[in-house]
C-alpha positions as CSV (number, residue, x, y, z in Angstrom):
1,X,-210.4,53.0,-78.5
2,X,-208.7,56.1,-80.3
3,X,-208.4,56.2,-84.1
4,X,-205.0,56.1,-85.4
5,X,-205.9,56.7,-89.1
6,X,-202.5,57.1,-90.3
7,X,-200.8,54.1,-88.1
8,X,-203.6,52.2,-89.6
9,X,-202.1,52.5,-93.1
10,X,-198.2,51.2,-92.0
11,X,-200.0,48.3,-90.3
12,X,-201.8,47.9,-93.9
13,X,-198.5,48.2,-95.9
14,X,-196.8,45.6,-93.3
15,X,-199.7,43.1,-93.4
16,X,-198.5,42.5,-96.9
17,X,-194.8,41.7,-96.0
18,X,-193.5,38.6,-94.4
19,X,-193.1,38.2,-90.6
20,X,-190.2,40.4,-89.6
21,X,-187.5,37.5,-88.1
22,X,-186.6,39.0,-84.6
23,X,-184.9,38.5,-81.3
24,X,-186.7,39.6,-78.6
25,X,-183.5,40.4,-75.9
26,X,-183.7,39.1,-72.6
27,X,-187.4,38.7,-72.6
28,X,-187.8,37.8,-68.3
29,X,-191.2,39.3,-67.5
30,X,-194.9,39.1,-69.4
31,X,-194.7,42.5,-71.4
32,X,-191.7,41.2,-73.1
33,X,-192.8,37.8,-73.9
34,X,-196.5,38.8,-74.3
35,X,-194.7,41.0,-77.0
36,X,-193.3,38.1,-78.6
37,X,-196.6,36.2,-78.7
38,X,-198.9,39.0,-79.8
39,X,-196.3,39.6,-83.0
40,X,-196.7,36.4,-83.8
41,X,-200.5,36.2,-83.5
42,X,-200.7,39.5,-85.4
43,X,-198.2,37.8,-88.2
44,X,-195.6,40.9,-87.7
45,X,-193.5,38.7,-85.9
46,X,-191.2,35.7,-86.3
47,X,-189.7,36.2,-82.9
48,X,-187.1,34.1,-81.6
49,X,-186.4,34.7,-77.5
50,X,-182.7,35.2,-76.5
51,X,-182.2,34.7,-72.6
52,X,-181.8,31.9,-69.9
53,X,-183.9,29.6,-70.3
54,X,-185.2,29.1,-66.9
55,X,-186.2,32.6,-66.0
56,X,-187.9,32.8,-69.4
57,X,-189.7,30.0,-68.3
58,X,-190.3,31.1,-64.6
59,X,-191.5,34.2,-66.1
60,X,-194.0,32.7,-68.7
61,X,-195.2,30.3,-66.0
62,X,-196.2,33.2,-63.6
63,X,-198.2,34.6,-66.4
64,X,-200.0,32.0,-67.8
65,X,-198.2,32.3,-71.2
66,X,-197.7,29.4,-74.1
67,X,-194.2,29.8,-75.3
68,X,-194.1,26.0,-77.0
69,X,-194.4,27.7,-80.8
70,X,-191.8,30.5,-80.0
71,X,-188.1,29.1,-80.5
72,X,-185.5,30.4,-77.4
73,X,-182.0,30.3,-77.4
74,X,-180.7,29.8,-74.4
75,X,-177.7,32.2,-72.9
76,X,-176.1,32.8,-69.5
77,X,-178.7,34.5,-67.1
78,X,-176.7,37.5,-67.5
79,X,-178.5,40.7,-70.1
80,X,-175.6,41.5,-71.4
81,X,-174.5,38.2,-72.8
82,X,-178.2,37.5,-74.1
83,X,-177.5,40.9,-76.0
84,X,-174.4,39.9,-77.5
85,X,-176.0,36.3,-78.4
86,X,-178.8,38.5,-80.2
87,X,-176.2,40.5,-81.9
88,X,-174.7,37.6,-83.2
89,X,-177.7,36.4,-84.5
90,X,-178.4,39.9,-86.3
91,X,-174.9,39.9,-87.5
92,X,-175.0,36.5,-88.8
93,X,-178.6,37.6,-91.0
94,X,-180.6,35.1,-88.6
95,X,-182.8,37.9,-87.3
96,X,-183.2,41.4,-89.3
97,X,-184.6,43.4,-85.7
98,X,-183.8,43.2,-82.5
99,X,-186.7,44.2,-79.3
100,X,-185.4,45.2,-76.3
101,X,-186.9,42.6,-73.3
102,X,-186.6,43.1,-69.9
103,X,-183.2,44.3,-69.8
104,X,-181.7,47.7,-69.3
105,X,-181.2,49.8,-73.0
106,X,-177.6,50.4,-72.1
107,X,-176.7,46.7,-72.0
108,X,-178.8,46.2,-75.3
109,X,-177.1,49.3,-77.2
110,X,-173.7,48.6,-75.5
111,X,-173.6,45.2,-77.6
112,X,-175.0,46.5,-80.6
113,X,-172.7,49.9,-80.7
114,X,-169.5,47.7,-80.1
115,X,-166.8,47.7,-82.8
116,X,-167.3,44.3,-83.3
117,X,-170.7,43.6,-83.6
118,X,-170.9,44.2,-87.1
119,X,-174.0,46.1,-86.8
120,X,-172.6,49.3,-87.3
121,X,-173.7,51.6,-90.3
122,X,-171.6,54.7,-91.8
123,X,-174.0,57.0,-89.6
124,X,-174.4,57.1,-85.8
125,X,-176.9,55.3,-83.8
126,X,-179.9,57.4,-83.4
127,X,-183.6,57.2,-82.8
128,X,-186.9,58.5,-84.0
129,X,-190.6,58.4,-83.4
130,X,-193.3,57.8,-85.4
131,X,-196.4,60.5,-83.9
132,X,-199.8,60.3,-84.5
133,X,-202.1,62.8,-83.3
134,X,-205.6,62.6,-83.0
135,X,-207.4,65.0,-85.6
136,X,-204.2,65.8,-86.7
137,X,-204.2,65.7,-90.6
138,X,-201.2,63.5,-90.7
139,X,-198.1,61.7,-88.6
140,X,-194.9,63.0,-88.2
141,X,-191.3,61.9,-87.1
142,X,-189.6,63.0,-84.0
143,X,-185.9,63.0,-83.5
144,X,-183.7,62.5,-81.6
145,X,-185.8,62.3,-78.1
146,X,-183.8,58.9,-77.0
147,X,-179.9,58.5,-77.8
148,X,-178.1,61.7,-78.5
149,X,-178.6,63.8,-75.6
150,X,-176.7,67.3,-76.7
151,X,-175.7,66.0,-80.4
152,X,-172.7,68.6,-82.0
153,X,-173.5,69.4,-85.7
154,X,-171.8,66.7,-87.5
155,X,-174.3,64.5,-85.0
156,X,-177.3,66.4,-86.0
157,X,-176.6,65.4,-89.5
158,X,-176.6,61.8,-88.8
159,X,-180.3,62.5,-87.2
160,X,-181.7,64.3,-90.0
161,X,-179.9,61.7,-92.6
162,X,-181.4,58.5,-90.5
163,X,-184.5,60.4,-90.0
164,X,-185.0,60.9,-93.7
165,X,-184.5,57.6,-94.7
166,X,-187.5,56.7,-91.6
167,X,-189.7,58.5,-93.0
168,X,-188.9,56.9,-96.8
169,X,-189.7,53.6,-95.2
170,X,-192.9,55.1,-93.7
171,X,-193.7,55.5,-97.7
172,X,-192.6,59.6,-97.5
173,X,-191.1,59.7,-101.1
174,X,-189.6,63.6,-100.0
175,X,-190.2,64.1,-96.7
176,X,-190.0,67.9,-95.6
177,X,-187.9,68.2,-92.6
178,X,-188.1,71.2,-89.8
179,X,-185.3,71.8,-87.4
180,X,-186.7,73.1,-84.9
181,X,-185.3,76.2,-82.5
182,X,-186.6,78.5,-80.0
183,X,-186.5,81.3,-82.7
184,X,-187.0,81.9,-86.4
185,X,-183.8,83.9,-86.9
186,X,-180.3,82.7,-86.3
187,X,-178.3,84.6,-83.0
188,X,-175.2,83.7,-81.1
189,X,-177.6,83.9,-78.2
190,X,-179.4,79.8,-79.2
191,X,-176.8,77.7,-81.1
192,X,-179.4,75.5,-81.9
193,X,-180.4,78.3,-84.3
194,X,-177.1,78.4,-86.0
195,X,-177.1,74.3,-86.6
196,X,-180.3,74.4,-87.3
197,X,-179.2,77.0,-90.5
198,X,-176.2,75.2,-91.1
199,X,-178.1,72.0,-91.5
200,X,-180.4,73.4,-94.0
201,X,-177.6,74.5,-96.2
202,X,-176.2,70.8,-96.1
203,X,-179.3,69.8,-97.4
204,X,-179.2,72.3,-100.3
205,X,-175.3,71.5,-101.0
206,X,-176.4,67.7,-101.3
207,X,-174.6,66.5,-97.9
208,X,-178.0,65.4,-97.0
209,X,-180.0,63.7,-99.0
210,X,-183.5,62.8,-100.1
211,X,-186.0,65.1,-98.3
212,X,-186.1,68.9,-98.4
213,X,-184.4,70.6,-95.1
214,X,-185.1,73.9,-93.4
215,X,-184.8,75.7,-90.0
216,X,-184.3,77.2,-87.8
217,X,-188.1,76.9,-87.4
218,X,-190.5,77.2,-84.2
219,X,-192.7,74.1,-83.9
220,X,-196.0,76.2,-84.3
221,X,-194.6,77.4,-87.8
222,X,-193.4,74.0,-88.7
223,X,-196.9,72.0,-88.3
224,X,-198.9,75.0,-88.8
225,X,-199.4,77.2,-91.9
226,X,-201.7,79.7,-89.7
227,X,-198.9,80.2,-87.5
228,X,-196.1,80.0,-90.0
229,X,-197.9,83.1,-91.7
230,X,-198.3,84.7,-88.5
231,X,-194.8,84.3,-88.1
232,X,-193.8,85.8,-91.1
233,X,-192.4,82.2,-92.2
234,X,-192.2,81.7,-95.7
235,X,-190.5,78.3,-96.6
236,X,-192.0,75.0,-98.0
237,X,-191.5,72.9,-95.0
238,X,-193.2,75.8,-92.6
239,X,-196.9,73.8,-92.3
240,X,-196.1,71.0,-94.0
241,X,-193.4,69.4,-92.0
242,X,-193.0,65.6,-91.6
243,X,-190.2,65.4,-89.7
244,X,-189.5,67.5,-87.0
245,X,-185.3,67.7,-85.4
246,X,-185.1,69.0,-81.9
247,X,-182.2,70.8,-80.5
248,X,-181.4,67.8,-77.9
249,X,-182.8,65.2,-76.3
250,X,-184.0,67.0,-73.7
251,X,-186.5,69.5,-75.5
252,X,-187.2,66.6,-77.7
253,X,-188.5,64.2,-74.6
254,X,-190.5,68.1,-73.4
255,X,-192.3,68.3,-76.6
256,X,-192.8,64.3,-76.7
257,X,-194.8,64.3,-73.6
258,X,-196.4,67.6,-74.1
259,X,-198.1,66.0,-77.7
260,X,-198.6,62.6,-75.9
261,X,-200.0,63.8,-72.1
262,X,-202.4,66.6,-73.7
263,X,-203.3,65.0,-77.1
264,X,-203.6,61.3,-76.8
265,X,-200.9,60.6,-79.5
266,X,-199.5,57.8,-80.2
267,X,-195.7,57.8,-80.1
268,X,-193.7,54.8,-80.8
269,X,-190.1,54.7,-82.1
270,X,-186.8,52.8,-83.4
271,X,-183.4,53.0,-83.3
272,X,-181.9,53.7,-86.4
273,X,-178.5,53.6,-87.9
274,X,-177.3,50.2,-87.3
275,X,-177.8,47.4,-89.8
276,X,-181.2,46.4,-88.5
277,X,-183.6,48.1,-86.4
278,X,-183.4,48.4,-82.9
279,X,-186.8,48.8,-80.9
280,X,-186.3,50.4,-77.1
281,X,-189.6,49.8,-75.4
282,X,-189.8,51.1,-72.3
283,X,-191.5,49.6,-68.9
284,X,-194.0,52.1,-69.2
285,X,-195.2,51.8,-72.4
286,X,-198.2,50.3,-73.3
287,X,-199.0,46.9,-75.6
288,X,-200.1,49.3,-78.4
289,X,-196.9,51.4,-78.1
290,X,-194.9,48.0,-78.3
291,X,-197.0,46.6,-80.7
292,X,-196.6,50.0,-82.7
293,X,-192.5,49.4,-83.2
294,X,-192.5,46.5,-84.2
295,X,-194.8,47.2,-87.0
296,X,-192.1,50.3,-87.4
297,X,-189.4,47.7,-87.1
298,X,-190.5,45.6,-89.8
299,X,-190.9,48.5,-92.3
300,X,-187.6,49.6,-91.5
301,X,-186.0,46.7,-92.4
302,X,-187.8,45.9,-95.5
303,X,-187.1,49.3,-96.9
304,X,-183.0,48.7,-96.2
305,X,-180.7,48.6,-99.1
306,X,-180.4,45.7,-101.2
307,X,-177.3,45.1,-100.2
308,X,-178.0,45.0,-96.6
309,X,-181.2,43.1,-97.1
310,X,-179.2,40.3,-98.6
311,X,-176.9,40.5,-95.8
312,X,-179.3,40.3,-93.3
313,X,-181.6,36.9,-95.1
314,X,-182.5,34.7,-92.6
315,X,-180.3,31.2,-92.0
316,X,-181.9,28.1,-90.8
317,X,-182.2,27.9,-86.9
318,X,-178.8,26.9,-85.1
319,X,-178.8,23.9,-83.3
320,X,-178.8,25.9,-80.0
321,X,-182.3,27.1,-80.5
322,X,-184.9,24.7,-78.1
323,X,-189.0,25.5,-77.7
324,X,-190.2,26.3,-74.3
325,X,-193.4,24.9,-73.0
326,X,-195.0,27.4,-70.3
């Protein structure tokens, strides 16, 4: 089993919190419900599954799985009307996360992204991971390697703003952001390098807030003071970055699987910018992954504003809400 040192800690910090009231979306096959019961059994959890009833059950049968302590609320056997039912439930402050099950992450973010949800914050809907690196001599954030696939400026600012406030919930009091780019110097030639300035100047002009912003920066100078002075770099964040912004999505998912395929690290993430997190697993992720958001879940949405907390306290159970024996 790999050390993950500094994931140890947030599982530490959330051990200490209540379990986390959340509706597992859609949950048809064993990941997604074994999800459900190992949160639980860990005391992360308070899940509630959102789905038909009858494939839930199918699916729990086939696996051998006890659902009779988990409450369901049965929907339509259609993911995009469980999704909405979860909404409703997150709007209504009767679940404060919501886990993607075994539906696709369009149907789950179409719901929460609509107008009407209610789930909408003043920022746009992006996501970040939390990375930890073996040996490494701390985690980082990475974002955005999900949502925002060639963000314009005024997105990258939301990505930055959401990211900062992550890594505040992670317990970063001033989190030092890089924004990364292929180069150190700004030319016309990479426009990522002239965001990537632009940002850092919002930062300094107060437009962003709470962490301490610089780029553009390569990733070896960001996470490496050796290679920062190599470089020629000198700026606080250069070596010392916690958060690290890509250009895109698509260098951001490059350097993802680079870190995870040669390194071993552990990379699991939220969605951020709605009113209560959002956790994307993927088929191919692993229980520990899984297991990983949701403790990044639950931090999340104890560190949201007061306001929003009280917004978001839990109701008693409607009357739709039935137990499902495996």
């Amino acid at each position: 089993m790999v050390a993950r040192p500094h994931f140890q800690r947030l599982v530490d910090r959330v051990r200490n919190l209540s379990p986390l009231p959340a509706a597992v979306v859609y949950p048809c096959d064993s990941d997604s419900l074994q999800i459900a019961l190992s949160g639980r059994f860990a005391g992360y959890l308070a899940p509630v599954l959102v789905g038909p009833e009858k494939r839930i059950a199918d699916a729990a049968a086939q696996a051998g799985l006890d659902l009779s302590r988990i409450d369901l609320i049965d929907t339509p056997d259609e993911p995009f009307a469980a999704a909405q039912r979860a909404v409703a439930l997150a709007k209504n402050g009767e679940v404060r996360a919501l886990i993607k099950g075994s539906l696709y992450p369009d149907d789950l973010m179409r719901a929460v992204a609509a107008p009407e949800s209610g789930l909408r914050g003043e920022r746009r809907l992006t996501h970040a991971f939390f990375i930890d690196v073996p040996g490494y001599p701390r985690a980082f954030v990475l974002s955005d390697a999900v949502l925002n696939i060639a963000p314009t400026l005024a997105a990258k600012r939301d990505i930055v703003q959401n990211a900062i406030h992550f890594a505040h919930a992670l317990g970063i009091a001033t989190p030092q952001v890089a924004v990364l780019s292929a180069v150190e110097g700004v030319t016309p030639a990479l426009p990522a390098t002239g965001d990537a300035a632009a940002l850092a100047k919002m930062a300094a002009q107060g437009m962003i807030t709470g962490g301490v912003v610089d780029g553009p920066l390569t990733a070896d100078s960001a996470i490496s003071i050796a290679a920062a002075r190599a470089n020629g770099v000198e700026s606080k964040v250069a070596g010392n970055a916690d958060v690290l912004i890509v250009p895109g999505l698509e260098a951001g998912a490059l350097l993802l699987r680079a870190i995870t395929g040669m390194f071993g690290a552990l990379a699991a993430g939220v969605t951020l910018g709605a009113t209560v997190p959002v956790v994307l697993s993927s088929r191919g992720e692993s229980m520990e992954v899984r297991m990983a958001a949701c403790v990044l879940a639950s931090l999340v949405a104890a560190h949201a504003p007061p306001a929003a907390a009280a917004a978001q306290k839990p109701e008693p159970a409607a009357a739709a809400v039935v137990g499902v024996a495996a």
